[in-house]
N, CA and C atoms of all chains as a GROMACS GRO file, in nm:
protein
  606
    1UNK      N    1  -6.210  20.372   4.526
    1UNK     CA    2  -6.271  20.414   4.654
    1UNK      C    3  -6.311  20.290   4.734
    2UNK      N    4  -6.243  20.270   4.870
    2UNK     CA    5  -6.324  20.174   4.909
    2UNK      C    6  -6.405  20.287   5.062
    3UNK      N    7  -6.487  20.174   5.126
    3UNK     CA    8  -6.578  20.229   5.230
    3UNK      C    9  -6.532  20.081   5.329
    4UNK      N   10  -6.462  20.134   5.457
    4UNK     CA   11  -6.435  20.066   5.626
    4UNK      C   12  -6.591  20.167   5.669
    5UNK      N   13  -6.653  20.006   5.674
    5UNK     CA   14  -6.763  20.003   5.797
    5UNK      C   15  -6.754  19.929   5.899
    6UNK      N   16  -6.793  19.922   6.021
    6UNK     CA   17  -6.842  19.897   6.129
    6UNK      C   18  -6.930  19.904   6.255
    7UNK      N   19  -7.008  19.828   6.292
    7UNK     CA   20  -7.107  19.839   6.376
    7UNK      C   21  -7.023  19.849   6.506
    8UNK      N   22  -7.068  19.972   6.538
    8UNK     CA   23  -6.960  19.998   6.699
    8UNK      C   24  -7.096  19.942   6.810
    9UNK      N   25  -7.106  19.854   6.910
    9UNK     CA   26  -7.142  19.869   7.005
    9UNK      C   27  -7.076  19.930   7.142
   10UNK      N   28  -7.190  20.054   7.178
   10UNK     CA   29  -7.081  20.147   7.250
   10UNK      C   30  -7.167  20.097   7.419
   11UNK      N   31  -7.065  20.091   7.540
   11UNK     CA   32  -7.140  20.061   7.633
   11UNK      C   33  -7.254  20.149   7.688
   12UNK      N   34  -7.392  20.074   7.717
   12UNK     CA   35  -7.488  20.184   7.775
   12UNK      C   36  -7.471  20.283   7.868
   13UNK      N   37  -7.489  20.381   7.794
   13UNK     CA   38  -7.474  20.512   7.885
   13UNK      C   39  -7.370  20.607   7.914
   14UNK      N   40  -7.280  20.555   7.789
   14UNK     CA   41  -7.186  20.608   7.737
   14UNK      C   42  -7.198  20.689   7.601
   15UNK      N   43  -7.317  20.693   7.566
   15UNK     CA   44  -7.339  20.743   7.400
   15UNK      C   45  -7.270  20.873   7.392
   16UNK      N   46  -7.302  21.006   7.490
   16UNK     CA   47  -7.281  21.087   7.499
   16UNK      C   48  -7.125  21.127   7.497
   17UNK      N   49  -7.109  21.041   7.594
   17UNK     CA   50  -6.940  21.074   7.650
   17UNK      C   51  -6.845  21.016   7.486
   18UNK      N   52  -6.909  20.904   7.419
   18UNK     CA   53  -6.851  20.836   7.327
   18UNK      C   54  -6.850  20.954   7.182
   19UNK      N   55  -6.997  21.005   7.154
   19UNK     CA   56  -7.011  21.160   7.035
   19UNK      C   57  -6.878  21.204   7.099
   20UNK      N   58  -6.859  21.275   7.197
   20UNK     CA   59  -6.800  21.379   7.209
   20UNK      C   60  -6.645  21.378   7.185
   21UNK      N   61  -6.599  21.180   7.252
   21UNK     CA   62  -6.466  21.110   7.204
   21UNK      C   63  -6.435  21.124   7.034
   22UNK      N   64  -6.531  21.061   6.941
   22UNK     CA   65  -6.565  21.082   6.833
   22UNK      C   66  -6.507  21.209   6.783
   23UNK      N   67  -6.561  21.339   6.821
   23UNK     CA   68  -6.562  21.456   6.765
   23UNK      C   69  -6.354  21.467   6.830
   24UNK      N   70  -6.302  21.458   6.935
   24UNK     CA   71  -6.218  21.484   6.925
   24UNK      C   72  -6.085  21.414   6.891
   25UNK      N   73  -6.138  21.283   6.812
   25UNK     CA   74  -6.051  21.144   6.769
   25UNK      C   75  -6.062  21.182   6.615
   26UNK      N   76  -6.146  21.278   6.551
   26UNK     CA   77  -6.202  21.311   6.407
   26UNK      C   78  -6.041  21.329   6.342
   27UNK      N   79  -5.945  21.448   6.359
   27UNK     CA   80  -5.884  21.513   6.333
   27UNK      C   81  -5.757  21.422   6.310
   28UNK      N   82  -5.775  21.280   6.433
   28UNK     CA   83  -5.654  21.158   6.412
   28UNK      C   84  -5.673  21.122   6.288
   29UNK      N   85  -5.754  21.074   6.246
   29UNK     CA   86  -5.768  20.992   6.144
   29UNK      C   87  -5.801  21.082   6.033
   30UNK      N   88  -5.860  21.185   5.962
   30UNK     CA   89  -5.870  21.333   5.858
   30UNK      C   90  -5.726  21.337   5.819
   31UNK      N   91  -5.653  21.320   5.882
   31UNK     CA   92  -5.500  21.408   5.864
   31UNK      C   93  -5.443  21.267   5.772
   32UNK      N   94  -5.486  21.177   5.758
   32UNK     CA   95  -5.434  21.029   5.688
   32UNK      C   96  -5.458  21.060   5.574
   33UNK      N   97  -5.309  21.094   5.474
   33UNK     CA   98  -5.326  21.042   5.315
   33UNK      C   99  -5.426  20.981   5.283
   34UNK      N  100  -5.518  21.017   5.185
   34UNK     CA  101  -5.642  20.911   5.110
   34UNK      C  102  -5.743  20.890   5.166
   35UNK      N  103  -5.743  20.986   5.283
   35UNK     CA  104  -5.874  20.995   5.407
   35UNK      C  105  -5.979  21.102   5.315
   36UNK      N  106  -6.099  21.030   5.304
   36UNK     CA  107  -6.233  21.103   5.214
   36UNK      C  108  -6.317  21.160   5.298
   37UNK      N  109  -6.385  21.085   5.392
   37UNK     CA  110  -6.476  21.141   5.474
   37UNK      C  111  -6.520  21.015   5.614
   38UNK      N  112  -6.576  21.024   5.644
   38UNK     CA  113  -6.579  21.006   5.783
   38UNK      C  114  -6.747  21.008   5.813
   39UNK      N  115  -6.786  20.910   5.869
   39UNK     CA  116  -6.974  20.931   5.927
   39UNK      C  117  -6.987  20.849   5.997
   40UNK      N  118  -7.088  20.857   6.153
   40UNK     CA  119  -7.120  20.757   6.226
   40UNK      C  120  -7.268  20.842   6.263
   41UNK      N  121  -7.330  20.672   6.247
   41UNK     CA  122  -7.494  20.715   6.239
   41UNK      C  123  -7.545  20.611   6.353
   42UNK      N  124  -7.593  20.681   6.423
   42UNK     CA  125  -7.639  20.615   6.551
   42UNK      C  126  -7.776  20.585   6.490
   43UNK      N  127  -7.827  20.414   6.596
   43UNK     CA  128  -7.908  20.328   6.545
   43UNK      C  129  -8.085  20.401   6.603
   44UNK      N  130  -8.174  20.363   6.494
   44UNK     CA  131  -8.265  20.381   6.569
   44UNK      C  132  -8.332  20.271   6.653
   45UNK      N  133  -8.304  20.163   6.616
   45UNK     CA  134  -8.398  20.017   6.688
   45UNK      C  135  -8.254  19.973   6.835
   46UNK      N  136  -8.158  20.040   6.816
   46UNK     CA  137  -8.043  20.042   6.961
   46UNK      C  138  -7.951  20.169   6.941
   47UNK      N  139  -8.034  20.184   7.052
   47UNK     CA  140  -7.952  20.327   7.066
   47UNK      C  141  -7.811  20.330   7.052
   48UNK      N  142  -7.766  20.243   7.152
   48UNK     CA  143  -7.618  20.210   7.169
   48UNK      C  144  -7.531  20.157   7.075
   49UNK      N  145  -7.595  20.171   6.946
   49UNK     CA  146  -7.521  20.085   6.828
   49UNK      C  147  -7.504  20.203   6.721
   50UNK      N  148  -7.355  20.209   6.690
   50UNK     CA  149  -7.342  20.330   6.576
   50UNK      C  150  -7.288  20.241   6.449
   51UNK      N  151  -7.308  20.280   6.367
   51UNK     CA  152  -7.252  20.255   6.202
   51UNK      C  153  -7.160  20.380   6.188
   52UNK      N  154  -7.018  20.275   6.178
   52UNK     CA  155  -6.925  20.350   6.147
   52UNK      C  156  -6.914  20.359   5.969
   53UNK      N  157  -6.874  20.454   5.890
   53UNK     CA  158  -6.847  20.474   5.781
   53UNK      C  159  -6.736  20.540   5.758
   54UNK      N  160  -6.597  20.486   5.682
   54UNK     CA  161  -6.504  20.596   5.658
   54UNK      C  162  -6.471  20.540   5.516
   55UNK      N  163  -6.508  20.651   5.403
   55UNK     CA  164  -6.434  20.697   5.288
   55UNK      C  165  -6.316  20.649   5.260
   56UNK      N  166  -6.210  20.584   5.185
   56UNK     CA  167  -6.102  20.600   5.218
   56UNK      C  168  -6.034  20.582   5.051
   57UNK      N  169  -5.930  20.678   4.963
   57UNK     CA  170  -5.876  20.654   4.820
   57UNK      C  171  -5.834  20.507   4.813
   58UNK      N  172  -5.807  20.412   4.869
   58UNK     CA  173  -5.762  20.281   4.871
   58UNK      C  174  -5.756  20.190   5.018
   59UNK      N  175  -5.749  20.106   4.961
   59UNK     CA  176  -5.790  19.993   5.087
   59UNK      C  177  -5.657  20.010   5.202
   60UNK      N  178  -5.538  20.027   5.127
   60UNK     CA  179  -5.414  20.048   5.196
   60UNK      C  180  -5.391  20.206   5.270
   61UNK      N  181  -5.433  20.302   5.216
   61UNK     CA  182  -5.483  20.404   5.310
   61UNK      C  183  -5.520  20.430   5.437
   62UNK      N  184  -5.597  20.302   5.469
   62UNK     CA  185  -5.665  20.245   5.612
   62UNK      C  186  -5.566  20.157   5.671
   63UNK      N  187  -5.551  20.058   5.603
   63UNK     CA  188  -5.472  19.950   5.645
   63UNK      C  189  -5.344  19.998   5.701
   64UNK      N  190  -5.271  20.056   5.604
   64UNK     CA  191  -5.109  20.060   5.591
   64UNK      C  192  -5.112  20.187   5.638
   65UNK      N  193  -5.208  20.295   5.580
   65UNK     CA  194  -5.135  20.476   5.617
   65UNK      C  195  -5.201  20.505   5.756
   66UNK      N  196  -5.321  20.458   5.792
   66UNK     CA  197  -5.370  20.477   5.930
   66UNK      C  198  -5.374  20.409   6.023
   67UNK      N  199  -5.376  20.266   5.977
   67UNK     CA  200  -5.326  20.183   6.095
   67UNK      C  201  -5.175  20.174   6.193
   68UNK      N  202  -5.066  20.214   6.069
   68UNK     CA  203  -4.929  20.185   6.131
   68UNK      C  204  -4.882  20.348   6.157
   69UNK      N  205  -4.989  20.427   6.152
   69UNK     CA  206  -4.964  20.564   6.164
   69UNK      C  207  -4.904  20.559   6.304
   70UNK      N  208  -4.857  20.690   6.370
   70UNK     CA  209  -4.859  20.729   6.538
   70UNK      C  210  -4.958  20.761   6.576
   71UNK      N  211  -5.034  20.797   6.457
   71UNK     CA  212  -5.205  20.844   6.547
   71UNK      C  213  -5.296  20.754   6.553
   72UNK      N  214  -5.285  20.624   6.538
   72UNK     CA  215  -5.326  20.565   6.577
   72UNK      C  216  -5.355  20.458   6.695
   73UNK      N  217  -5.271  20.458   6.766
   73UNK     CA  218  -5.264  20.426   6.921
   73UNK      C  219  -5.332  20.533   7.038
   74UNK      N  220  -5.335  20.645   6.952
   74UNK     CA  221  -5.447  20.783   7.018
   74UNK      C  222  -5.555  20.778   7.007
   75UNK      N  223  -5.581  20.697   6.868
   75UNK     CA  224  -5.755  20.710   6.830
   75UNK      C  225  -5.815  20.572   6.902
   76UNK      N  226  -5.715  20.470   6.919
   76UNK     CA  227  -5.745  20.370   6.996
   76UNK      C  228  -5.818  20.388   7.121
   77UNK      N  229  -5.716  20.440   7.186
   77UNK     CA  230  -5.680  20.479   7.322
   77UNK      C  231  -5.826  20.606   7.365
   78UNK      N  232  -5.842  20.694   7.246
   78UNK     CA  233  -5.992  20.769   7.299
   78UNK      C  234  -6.095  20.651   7.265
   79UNK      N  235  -6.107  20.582   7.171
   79UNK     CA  236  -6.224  20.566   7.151
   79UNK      C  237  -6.267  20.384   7.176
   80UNK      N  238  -6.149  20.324   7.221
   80UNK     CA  239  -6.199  20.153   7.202
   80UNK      C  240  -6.216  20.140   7.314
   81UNK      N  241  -6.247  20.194   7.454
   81UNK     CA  242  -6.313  20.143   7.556
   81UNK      C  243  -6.417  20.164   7.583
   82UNK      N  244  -6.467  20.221   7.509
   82UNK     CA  245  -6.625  20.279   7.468
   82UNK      C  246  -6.711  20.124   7.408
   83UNK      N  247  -6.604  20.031   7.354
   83UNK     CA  248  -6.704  19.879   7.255
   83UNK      C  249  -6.669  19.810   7.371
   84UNK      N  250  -6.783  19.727   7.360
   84UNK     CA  251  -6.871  19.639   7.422
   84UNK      C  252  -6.930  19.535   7.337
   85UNK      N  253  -6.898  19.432   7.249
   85UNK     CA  254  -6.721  19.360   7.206
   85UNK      C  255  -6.696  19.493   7.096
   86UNK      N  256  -6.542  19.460   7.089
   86UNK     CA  257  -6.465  19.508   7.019
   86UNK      C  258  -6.531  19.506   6.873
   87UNK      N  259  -6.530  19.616   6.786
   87UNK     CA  260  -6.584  19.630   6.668
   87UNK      C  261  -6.517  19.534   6.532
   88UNK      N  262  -6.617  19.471   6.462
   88UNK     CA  263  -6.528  19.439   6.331
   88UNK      C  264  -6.546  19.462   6.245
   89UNK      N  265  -6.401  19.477   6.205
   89UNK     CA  266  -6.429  19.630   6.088
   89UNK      C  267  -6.410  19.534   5.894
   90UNK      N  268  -6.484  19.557   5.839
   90UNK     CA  269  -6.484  19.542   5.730
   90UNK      C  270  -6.465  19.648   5.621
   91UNK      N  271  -6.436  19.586   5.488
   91UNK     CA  272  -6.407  19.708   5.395
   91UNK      C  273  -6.542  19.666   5.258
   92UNK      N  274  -6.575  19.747   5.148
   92UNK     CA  275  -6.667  19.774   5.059
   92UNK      C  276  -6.611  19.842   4.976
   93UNK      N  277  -6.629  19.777   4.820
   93UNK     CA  278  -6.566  19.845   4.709
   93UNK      C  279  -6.745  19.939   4.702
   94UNK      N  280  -6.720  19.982   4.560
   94UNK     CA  281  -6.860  20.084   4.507
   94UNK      C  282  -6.956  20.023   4.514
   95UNK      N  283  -7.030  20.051   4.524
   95UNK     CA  284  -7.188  20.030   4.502
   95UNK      C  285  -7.227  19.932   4.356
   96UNK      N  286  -7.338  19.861   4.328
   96UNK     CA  287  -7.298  19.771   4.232
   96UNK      C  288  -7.412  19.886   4.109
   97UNK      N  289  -7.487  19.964   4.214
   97UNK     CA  290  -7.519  20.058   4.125
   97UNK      C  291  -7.489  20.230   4.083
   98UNK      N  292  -7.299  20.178   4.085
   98UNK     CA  293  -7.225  20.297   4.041
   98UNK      C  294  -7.196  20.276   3.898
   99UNK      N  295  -7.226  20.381   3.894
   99UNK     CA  296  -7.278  20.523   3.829
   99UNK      C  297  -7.390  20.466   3.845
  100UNK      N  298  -7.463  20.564   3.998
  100UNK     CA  299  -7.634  20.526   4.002
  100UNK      C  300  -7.723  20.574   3.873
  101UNK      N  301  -7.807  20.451   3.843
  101UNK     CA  302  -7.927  20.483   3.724
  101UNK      C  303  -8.026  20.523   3.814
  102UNK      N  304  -8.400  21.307   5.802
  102UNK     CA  305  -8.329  21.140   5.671
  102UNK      C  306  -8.298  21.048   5.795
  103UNK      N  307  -8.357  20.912   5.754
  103UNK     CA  308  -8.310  20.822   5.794
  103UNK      C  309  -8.229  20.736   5.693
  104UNK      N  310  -8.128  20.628   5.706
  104UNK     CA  311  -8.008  20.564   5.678
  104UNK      C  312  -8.077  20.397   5.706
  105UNK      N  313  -8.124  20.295   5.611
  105UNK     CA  314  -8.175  20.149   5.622
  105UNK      C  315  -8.058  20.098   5.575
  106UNK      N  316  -8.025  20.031   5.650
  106UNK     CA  317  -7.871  19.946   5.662
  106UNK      C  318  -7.916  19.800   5.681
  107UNK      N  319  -7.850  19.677   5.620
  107UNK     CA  320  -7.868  19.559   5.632
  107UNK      C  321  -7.721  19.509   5.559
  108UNK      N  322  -7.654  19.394   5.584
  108UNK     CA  323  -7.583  19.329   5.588
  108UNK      C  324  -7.680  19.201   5.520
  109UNK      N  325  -7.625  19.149   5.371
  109UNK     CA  326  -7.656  19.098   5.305
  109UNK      C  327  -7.578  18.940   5.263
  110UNK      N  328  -7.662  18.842   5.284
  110UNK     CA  329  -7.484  18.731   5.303
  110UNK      C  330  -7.618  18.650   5.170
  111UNK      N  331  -7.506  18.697   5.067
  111UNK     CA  332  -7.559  18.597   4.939
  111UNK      C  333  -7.557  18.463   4.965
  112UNK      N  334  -7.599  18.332   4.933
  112UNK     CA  335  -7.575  18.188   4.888
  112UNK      C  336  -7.474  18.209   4.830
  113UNK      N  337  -7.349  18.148   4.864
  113UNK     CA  338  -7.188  18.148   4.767
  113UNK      C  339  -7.195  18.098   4.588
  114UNK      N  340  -7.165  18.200   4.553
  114UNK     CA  341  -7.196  18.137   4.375
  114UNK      C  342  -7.313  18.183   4.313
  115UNK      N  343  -7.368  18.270   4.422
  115UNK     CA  344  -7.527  18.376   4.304
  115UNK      C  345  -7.504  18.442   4.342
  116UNK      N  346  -7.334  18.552   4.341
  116UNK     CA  347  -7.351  18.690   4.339
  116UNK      C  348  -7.410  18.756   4.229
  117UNK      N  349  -7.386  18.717   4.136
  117UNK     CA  350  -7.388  18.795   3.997
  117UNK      C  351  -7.500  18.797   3.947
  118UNK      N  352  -7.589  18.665   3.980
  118UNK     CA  353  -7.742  18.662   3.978
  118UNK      C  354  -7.819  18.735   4.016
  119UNK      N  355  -7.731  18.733   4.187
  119UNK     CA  356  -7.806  18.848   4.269
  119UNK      C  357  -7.787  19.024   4.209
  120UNK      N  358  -7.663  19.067   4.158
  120UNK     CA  359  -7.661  19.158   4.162
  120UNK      C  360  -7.744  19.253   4.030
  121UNK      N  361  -7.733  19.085   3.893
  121UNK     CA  362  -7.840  19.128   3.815
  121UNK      C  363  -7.989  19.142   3.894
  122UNK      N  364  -7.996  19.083   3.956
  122UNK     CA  365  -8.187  19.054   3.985
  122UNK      C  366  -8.195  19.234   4.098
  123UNK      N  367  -8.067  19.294   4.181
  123UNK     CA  368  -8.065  19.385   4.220
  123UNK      C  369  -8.164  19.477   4.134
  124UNK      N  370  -8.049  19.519   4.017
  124UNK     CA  371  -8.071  19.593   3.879
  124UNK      C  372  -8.219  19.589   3.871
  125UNK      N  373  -8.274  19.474   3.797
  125UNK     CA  374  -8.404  19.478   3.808
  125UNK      C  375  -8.520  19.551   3.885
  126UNK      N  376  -8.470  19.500   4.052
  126UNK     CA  377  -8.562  19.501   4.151
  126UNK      C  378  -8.568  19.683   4.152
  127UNK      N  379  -8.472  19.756   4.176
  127UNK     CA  380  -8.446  19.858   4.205
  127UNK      C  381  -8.566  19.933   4.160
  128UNK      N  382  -8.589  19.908   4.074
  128UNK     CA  383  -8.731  20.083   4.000
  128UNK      C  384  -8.821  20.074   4.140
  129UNK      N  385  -8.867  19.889   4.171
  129UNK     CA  386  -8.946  19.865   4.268
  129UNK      C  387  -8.947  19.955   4.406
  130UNK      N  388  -8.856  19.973   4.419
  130UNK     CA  389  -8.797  20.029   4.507
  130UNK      C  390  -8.782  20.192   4.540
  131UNK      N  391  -8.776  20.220   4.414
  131UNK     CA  392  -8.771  20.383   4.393
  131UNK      C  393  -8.846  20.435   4.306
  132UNK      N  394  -8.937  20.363   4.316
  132UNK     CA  395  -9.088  20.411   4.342
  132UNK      C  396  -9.170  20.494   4.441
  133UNK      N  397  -9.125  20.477   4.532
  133UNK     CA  398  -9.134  20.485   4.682
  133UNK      C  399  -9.163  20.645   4.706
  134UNK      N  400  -9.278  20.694   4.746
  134UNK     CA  401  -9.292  20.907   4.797
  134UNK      C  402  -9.141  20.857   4.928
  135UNK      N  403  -9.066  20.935   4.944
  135UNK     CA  404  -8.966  20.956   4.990
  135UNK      C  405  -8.833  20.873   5.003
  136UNK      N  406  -8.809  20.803   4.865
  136UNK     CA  407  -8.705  20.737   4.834
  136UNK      C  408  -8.598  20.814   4.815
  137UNK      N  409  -8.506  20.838   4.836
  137UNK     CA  410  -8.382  20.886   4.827
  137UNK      C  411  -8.307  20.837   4.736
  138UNK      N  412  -8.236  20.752   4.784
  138UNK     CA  413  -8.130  20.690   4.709
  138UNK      C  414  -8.094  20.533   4.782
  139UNK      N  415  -8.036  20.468   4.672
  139UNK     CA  416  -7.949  20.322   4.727
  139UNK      C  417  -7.835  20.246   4.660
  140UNK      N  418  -7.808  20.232   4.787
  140UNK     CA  419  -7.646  20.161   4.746
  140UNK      C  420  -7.638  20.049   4.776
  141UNK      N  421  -7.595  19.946   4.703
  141UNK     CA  422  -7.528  19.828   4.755
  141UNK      C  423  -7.403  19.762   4.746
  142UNK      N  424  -7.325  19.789   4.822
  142UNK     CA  425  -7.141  19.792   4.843
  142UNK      C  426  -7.150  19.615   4.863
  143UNK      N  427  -7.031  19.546   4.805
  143UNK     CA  428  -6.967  19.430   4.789
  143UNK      C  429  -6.889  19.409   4.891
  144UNK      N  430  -6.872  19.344   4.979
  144UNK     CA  431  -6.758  19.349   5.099
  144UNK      C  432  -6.612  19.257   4.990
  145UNK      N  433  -6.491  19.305   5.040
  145UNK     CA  434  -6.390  19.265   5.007
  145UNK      C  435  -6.306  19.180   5.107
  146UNK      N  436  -6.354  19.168   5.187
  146UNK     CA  437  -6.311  19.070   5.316
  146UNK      C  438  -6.368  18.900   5.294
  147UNK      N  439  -6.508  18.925   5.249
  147UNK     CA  440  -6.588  18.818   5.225
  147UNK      C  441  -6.706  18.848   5.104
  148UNK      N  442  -6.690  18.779   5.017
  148UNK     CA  443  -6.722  18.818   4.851
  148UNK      C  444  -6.853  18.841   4.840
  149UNK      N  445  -6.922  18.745   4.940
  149UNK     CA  446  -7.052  18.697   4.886
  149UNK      C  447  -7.185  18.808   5.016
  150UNK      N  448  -7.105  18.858   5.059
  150UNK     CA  449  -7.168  18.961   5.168
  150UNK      C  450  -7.146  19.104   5.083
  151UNK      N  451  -7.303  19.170   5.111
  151UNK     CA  452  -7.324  19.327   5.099
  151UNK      C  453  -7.326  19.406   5.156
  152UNK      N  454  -7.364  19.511   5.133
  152UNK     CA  455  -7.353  19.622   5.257
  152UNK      C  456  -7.474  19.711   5.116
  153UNK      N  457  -7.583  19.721   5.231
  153UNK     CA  458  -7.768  19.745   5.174
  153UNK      C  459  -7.776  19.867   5.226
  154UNK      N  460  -7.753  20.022   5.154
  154UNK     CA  461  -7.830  20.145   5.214
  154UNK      C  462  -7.919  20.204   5.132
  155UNK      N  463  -8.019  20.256   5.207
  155UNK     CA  464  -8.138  20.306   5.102
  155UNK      C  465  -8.168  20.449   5.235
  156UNK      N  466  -8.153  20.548   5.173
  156UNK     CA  467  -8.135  20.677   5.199
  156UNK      C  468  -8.355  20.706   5.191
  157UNK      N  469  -8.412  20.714   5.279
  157UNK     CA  470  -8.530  20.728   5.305
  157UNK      C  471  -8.519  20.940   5.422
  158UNK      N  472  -8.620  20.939   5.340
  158UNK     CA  473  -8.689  21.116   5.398
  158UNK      C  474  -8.732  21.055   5.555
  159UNK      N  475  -8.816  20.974   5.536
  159UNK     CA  476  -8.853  20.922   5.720
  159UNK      C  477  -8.843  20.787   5.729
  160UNK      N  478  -8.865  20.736   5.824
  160UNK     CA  479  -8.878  20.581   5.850
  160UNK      C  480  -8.986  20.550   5.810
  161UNK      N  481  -9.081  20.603   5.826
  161UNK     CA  482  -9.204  20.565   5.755
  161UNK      C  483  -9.238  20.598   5.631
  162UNK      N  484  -9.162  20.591   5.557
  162UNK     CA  485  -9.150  20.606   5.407
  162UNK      C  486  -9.116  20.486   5.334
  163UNK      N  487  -8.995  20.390   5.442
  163UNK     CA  488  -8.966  20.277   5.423
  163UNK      C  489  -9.049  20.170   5.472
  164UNK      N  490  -9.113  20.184   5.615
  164UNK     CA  491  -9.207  20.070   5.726
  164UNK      C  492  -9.304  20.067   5.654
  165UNK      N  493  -9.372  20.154   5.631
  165UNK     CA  494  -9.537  20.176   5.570
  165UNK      C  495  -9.519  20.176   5.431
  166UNK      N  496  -9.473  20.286   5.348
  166UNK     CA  497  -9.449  20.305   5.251
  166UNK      C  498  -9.398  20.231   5.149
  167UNK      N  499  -9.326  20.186   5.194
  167UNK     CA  500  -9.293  20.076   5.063
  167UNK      C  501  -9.306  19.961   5.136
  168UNK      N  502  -9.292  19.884   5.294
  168UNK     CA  503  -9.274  19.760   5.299
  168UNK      C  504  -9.461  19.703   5.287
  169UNK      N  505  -9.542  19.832   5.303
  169UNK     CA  506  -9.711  19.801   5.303
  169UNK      C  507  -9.728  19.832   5.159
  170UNK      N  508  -9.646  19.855   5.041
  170UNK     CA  509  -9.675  19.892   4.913
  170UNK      C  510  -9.697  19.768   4.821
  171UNK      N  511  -9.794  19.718   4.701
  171UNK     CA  512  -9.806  19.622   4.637
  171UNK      C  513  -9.662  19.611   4.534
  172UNK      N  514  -9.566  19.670   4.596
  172UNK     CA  515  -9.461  19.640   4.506
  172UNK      C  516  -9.321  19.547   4.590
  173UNK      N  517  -9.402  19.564   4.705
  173UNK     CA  518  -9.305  19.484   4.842
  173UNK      C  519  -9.301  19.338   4.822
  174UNK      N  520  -9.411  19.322   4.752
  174UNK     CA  521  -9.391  19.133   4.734
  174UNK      C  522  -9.331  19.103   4.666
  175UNK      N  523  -9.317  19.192   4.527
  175UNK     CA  524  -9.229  19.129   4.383
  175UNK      C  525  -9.093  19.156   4.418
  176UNK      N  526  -9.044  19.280   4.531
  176UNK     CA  527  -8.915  19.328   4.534
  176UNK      C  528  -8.850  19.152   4.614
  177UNK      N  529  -8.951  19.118   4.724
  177UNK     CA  530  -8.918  18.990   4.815
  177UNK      C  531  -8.893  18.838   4.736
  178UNK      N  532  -9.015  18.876   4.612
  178UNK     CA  533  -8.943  18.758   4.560
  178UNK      C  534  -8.853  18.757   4.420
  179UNK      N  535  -8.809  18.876   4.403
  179UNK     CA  536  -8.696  18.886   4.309
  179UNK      C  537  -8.537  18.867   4.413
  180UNK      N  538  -8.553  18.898   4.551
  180UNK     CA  539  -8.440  18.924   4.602
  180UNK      C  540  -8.405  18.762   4.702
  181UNK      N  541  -8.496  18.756   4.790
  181UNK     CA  542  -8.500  18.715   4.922
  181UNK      C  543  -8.450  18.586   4.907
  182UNK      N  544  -8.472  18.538   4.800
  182UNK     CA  545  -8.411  18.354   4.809
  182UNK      C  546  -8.245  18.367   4.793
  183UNK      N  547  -8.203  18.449   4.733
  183UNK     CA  548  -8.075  18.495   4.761
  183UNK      C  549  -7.997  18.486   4.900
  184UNK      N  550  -8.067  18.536   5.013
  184UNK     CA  551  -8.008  18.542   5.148
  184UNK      C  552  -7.991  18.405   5.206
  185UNK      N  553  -7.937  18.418   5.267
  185UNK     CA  554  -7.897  18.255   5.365
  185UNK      C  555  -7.779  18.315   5.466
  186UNK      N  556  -7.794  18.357   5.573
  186UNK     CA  557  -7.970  18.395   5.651
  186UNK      C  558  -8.049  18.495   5.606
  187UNK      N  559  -8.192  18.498   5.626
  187UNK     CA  560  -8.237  18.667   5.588
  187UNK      C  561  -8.140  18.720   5.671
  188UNK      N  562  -8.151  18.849   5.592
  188UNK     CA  563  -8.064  18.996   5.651
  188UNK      C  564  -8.165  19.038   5.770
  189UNK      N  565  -8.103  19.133   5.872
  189UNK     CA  566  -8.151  19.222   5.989
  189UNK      C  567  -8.148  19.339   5.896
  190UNK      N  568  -8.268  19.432   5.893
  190UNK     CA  569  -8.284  19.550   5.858
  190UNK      C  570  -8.310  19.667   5.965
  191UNK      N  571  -8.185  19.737   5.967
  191UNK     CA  572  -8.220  19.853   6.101
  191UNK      C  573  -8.215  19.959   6.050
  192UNK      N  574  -8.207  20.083   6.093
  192UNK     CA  575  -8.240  20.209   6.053
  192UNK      C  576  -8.085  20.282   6.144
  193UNK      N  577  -8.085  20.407   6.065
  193UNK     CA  578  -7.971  20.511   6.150
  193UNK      C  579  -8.034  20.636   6.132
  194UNK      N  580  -7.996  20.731   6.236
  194UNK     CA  581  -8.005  20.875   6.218
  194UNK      C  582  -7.890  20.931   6.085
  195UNK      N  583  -7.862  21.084   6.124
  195UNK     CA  584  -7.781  21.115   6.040
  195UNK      C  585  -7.674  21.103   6.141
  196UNK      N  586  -7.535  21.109   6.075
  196UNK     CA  587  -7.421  21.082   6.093
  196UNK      C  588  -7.400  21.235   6.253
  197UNK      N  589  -7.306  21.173   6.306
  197UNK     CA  590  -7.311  21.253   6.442
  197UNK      C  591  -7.206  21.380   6.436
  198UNK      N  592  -7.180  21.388   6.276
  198UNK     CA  593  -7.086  21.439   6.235
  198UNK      C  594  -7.156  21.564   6.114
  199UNK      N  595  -7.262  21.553   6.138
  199UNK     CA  596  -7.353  21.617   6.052
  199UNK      C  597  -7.428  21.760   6.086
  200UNK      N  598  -7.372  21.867   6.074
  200UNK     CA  599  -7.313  21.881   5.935
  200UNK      C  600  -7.120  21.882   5.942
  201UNK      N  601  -7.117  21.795   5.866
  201UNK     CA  602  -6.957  21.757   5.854
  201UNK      C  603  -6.858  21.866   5.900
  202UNK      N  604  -6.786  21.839   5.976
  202UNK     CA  605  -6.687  21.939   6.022
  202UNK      C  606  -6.528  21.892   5.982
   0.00000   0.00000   0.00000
């Protein structure tokens, strides 16, 4: 399992219009082989700052099955003019306390 | 539920130190009246960087609660010499995707 995070800065005053991009960009990226789950948690100390989280069965899942997908120039295209710089996206193996004690 | 997120950039060469002294620190930690849960993910982009969530009932479970708790000093100095820089600690709502669709 790995976990693609990123801190999206979305432009002010766009939060709204950006959820709603979100909700209909969901279904691009769900439909990807090895796609787990999906979460973005908006900040409390900036509003305008979301934590992206996506699930994914392997690192190449993201990389290789959703990046070079066709749906991905769609999910671009709804959702990357919304950052205010461009997001960078990193990846995360498990937790170092998996199997939590 | 709030979501405490921090980005963790070890000294290169005390991961393993760090991640034992984690182990340790942790009871400290979840101790806490509205501790949830915590994770700490390894980035695979860059070795020596974490990814810090601690799943809190309110924010003030974490602000008051444990960072005003007599267990906040031993958690700071089992962990903190580790960082280079200290970490930014921010907070998230729940995911905007919640309840998951």
């Amino acid at each position: 399992m790995v976990l693609e995070v990123g801190i999206l800065h979305v432009k002010p005053g766009e939060e709204a219009a950006f959820e709603a991009a979100l909700k209909t960009a969901r279904p691009l990226i769900a439909a990807t082989p090895g796609f787990v789950s999906i979460a973005v948690h908006r900040c409390v100390e900036a509003p305008n700052q979301y934590l992206l989280h996506v699930q994914w069965r392997s690192l190449e899942d993201h990389t290789v099955g959703f990046r070079q997908s066709d749906r991905f120039p769609r999910w671009r295209e709804l959702l990357h003019h919304f950052y205010d710089p461009p997001p960078q996206i990193q990846h995360y193996g498990v937790s170092v306390f998996d199997p939590e004690v």
